[in-house]
N, C-alpha and C positions, 0 to 999 in steps of 0.2 A: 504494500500500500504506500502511495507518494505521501513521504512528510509532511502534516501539516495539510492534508487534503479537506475539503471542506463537505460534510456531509447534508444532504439538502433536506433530511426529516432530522437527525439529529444534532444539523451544524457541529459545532468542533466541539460543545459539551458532554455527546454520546448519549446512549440513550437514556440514561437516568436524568440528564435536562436537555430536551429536543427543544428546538426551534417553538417558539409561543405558538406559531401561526399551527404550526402542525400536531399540539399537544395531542388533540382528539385522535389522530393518525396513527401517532404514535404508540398513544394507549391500544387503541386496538389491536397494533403488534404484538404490546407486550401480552396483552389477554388471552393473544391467541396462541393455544400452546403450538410448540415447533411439529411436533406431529402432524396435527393437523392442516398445519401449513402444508407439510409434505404430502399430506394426502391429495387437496385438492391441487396442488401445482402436477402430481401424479395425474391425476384426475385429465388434465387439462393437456398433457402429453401423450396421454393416452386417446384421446378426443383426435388433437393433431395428427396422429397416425394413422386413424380409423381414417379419417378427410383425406390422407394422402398429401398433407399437408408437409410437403418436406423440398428439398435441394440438394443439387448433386456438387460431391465434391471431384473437381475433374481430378484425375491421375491416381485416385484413391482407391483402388481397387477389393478393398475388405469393405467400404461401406460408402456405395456410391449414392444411396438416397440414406438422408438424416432429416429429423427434422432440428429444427432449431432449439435448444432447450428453453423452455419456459420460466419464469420467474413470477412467482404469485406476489411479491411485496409492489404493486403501484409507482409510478416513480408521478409526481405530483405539482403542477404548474398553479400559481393562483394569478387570479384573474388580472392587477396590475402589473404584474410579468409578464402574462400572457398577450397586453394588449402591447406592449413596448417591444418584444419578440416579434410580432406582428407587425407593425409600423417599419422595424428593419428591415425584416424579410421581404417587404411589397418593395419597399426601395430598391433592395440588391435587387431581386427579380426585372424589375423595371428596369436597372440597369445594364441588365445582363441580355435582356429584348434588345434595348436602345445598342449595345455592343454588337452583335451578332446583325443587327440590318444596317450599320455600320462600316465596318470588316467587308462583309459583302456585297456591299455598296457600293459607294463614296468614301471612304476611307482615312474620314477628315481626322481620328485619332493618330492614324497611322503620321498623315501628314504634318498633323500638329506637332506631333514630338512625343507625343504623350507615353507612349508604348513604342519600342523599338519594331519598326518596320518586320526583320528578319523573322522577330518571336513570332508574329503572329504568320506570316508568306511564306518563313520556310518549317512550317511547325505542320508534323504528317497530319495533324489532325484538323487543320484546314484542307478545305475542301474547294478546289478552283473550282468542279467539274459545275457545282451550286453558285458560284460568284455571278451577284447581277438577277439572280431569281427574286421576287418579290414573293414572301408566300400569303397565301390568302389570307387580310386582315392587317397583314404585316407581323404576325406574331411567331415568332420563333419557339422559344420555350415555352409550350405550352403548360408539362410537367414539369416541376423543380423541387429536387430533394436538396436542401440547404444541412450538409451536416455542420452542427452546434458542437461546441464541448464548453463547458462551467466553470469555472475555477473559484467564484465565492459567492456571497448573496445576492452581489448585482453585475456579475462578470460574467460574460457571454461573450465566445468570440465564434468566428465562421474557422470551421476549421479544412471545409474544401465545399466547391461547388458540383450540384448533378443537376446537368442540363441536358444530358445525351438521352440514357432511359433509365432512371432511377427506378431503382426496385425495393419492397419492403411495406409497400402500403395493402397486400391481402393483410398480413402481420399484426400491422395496427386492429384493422379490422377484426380478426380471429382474435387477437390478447384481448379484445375488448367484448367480444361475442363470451367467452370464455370466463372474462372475470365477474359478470354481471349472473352467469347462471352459479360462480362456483361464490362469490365472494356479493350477496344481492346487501347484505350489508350497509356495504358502502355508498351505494348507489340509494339506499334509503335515508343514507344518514347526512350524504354531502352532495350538490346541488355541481354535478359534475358535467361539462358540455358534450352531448354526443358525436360519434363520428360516423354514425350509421351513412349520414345521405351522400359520405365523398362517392360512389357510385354512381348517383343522381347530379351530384355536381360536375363529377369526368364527365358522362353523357354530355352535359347543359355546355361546357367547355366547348367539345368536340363538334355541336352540333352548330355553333358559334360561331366556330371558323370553317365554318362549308362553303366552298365557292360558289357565289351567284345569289340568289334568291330561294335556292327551293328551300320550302318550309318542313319538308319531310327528310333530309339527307339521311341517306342510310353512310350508317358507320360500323367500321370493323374492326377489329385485334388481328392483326399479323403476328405470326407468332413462328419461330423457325423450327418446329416442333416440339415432339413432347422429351426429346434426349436433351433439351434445353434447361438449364437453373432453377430455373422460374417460370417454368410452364404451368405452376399449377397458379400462380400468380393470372400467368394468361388468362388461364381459362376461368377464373375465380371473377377477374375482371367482366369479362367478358359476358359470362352469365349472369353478374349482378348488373350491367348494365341492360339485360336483354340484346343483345349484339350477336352476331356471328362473329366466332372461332376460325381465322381464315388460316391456309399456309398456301406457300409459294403454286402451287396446283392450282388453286380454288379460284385464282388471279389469273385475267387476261387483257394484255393494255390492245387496243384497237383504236388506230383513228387517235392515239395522245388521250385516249376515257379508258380510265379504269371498268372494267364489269366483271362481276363475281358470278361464277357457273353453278346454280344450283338446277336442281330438279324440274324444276319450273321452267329454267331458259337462265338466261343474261339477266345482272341486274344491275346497273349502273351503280356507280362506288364512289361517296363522295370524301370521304373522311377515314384517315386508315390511322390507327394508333397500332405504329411498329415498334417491336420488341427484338426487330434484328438490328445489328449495327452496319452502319454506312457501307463498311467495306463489302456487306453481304447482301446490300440492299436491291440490287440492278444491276446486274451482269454485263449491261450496255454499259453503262455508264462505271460503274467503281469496277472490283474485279470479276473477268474474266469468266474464272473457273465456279462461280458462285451457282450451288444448285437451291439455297433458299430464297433466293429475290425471283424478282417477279419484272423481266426484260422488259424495259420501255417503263416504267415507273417516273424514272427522271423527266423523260422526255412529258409523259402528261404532267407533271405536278410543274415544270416549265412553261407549259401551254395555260397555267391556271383552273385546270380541270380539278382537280383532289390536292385535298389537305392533307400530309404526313407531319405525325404529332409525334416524336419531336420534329425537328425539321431536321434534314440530313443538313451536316455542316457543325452542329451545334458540339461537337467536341472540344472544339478549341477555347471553350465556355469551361470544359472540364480540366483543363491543362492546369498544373498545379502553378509552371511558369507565372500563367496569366493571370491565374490566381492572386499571385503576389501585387499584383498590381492592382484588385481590384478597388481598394479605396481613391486609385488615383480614376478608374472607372469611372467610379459611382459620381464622383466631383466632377470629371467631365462631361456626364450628361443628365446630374440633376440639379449640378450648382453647389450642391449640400455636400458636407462632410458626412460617411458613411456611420448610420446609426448602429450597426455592428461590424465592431471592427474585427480583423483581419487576427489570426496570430503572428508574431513576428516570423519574417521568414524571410532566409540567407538566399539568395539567388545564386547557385554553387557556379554557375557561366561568367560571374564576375570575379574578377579576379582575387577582391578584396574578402569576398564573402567564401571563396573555396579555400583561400587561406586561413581562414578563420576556422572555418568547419571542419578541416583537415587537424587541424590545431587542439581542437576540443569533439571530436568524435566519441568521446566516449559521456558530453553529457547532452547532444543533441538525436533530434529523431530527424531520418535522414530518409528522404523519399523519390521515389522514380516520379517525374513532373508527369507522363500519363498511366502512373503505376494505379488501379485500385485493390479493394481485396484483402488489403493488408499483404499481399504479395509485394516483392522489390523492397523494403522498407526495413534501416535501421532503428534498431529502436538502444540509444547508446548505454543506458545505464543498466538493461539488462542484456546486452551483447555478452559474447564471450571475444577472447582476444583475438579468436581467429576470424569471425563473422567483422570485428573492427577491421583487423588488416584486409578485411575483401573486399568491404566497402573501400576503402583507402586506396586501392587499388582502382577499383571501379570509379573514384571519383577522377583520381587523375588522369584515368583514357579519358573520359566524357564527362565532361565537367557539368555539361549543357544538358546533360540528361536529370541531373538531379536538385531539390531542392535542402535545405535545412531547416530546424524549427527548434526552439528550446522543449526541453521535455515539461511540459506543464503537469502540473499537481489535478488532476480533472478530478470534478466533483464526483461523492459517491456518492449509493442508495443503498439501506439494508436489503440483503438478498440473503435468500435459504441456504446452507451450505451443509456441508456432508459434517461441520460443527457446532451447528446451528446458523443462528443470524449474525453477518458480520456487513462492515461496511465494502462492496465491489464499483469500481472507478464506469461512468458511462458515459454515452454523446448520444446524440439528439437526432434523429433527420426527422423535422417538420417536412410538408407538402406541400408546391404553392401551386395552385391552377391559374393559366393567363389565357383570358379568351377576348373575344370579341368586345365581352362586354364588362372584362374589368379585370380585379386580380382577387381571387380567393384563400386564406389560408385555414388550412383544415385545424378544426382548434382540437389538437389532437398530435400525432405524429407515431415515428418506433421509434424507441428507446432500446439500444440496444448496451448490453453490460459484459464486463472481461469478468469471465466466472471465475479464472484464476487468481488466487492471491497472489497481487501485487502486481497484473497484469495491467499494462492500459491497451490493449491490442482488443477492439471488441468485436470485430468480423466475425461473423458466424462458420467463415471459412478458416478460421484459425480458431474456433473453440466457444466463441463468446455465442449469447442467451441475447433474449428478449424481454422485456417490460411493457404492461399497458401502459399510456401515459395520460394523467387527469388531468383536462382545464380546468378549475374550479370557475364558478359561474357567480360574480357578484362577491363583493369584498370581505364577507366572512371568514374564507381560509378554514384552515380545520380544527379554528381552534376552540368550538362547540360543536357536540353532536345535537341532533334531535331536527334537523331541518328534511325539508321531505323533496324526493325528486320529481323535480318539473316536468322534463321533456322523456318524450322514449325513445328507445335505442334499440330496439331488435333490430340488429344488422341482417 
């Protein structure tokens, strides 16, 4: 556990004096005996399983579907947090639109000075073959997973951006379908926002940026099948929207129009939320040898015929490089200094900043600028010597490949442990929906937790667990019980 970490139900008195706002919270941790806890978190893994609720871990050949372990303690947002978390996140989002038709534009950032030309033109993950496309509405990102990390009561910083195809949001969904049958409690006791409608809102999104007028656009899930991560995400999606389940087959471009082949005939395709990446999007246009895109995609979403939600291009939105610059982003196209800020971070391409990091490798965390996953990533203070000297190495071929960060102290939450309740270190990815007709954040998110003591790695691909995560709804906090819940949530 990081020195000195700041814990968000017990703050730094532990749990014999928690946090005032959370007393009620608290207490009913302590009430609840640890068995019990264990039961229902049982309870609720066993649920996930039955649902098929799981992700594959590639190259892992003993156990290629897991689901993600569960965490029954809540991790818990109150409402003046909630609305200031908010206000940031519409900003970055905005900014990160305004970047992206930008870039591919007019390129007035580039020429201002602002951002080095090279980072963003010779960076793979811009996309020329998109340069100059307008998409319909002008919206780029239309999903955006903003991962957070904590460091005290009013410390919040962005610790990367997901504009490409952030995933994690059945997640929230399930923790949350899950805690209300196993823990109804709480949800009697504290006046919590639900997250049932994000489904009705993606829909409202999607339906938003259809090109033309029609009032009926039909919308799909692309999805590059079911040997994919997060297919069940897909299809999860999918079906709570009422939408077709499409894969590369089920797609035929004609004439620059999308039409999807059912039973019936042709159906004209206005709106496609894809869940393949760029390189695999359109065989015409990105690679080649691509057997999940769907030939000629580019060429209609060029024509203005169909919407692709994300918009192919939007990686360069994802580069940790670009990242670094995002405060000077946000001040270039909203005027305003960035109401969350950035963690500090070394650009290792400079010369001054990879002498530094080279220097003190063993108390920074050291990342590949398009690494995610928790794959490619030093983490210095639990390295071993040799994992330091590969980095070390690796930095000094390609300097340009990686960035640095001070290892921050991230907030904890009590979580269930094989010793009971102890405090485990987590980060945040909020949801931001941008459509036609505005910007939405889902008051809600995944919370995701390093189950290992002393771990800050919480990828679920490196071992880390899951949390519901509570808005509380109006300025009471949890620090009486007896209030009764307003809205329903049957997700």
């Amino acid at each position: 556990m990081a020195k000195g970490a700041f814990d968000e139900i017990w703050g730094h008195g532990g749990p014999e004096a928690p946090r005032p706002e959370f007393a009620a919270l608290a207490r009913w941790i302590a009430d609840t005996p640890s068995e019990e806890l264990e039961r229902r978190q049982q309870s609720a893994e066993a649920t996930f399983r039955q649902l098929g609720i799981t992700f594959a871990v590639y190259g892992d050949s003993e156990a290629a579907e897991r689901i993600i372990p569960f965490d029954i303690v809540p991790r818990v947002f109150l409402a003046d947090e909630w609305e200031r978390l908010s206000q940031g996140l519409i900003q970055r989002v905005e900014a990160i639109n305004a970047f992206l038709e930008d870039i591919y534009g007019d390129r007035r950032i580039l020429a201002e000075g602002v951002i080095p030309p090279e980072l963003v033109l010779m960076n793979e993950q811009f996309r020329p073959e998109v340069a100059g496309i307008r998409p319909p509405h002008g919206v780029w990102a239309h999903i955006c997973g903003i991962d957070l990390v904590r460091t005290g009561p009013d410390e919040f910083h962005v610790l990367e951006d997901n504009a490409r195809t952030p995933s994690g949001v059945s997640y929230m969904l399930e923790n949350r379908e899950a805690m209300m049958r196993l823990c109804p409690e709480l949800f009697r006791d504290f006046r919590i926002a639900p997250v049932d409608s994000y489904p009705d809102k993606l829909l409202q999104t999607m339906q938003s940026v259809a090109p033309g007028r029609n009032a009926n656009p039909v919308c799909v899930v692309l999805t590059p099948g079911h040997f994919n991560s997060a297919y069940y995400e897909h299809s999860f999606l999918a079906d709570s929207m009422g939408v077709e389940l499409v894969e590369s087959a089920d797609l035929v471009v004609d004439d620059d129009v999308v039409w999807m082949q059912t039973i019936q005939g042709r159906v004209k395709v206005d709106v496609i939320y894809r869940r393949i990446d760029d390189d695999y999007l359109d065989p015409l246009a990105f690679r080649p040898d691509s057997l999940l895109g769907v030939p000629g995609l580019i060429a209609a979403y060029r024509a203005g015929n169909v919407a692709l939600i994300n918009a192919p291009g939007n990686g360069i939105a994802d580069d940790k490089a670009i990242y670094s610059y995002m405060p000077e982003i946000v001040r270039f196209y909203s005027g305003s200094e960035a109401k969350l800020p950035n963690v500090e971070t070394y650009r290792c391409r400079e010369p001054e900043a990879l002498k530094y990091t080279l220097d003190h490798l063993g108390e920074l965390v050291v990342k590949l600028v398009d690494g995610s996953g928790g794959y490619g990533m030093l983490v210095g203070p639990t390295a071993s010597k040799k994992q330091i000297e590969e980095f070390r190495a690796a930095l000094i071929a390609e300097p340009h490949r990686y960035i640095a960060q001070p290892t921050l102290a991230l907030s904890t939450v009590p979580t269930v442990t094989e010793k009971g309740l102890a405090p485990r270190h987590v980060d945040f990815r909020p949801f931001v929906l941008t459509g036609s007709d505005g910007v939405r954040v889902v008051p809600g998110g995944l919370t995701r937790v390093a189950l290992r003591e002393g771990s800050l790695v919480v990828n679920s691909s490196q071992g880390g667990g899951t949390k519901d995560s509570f808005v509380l709804l109006g300025e009471s906090g949890c620090a009486s019980q007896g209030q009764s819940q307003s809205q329903g949530q049957g997700v």
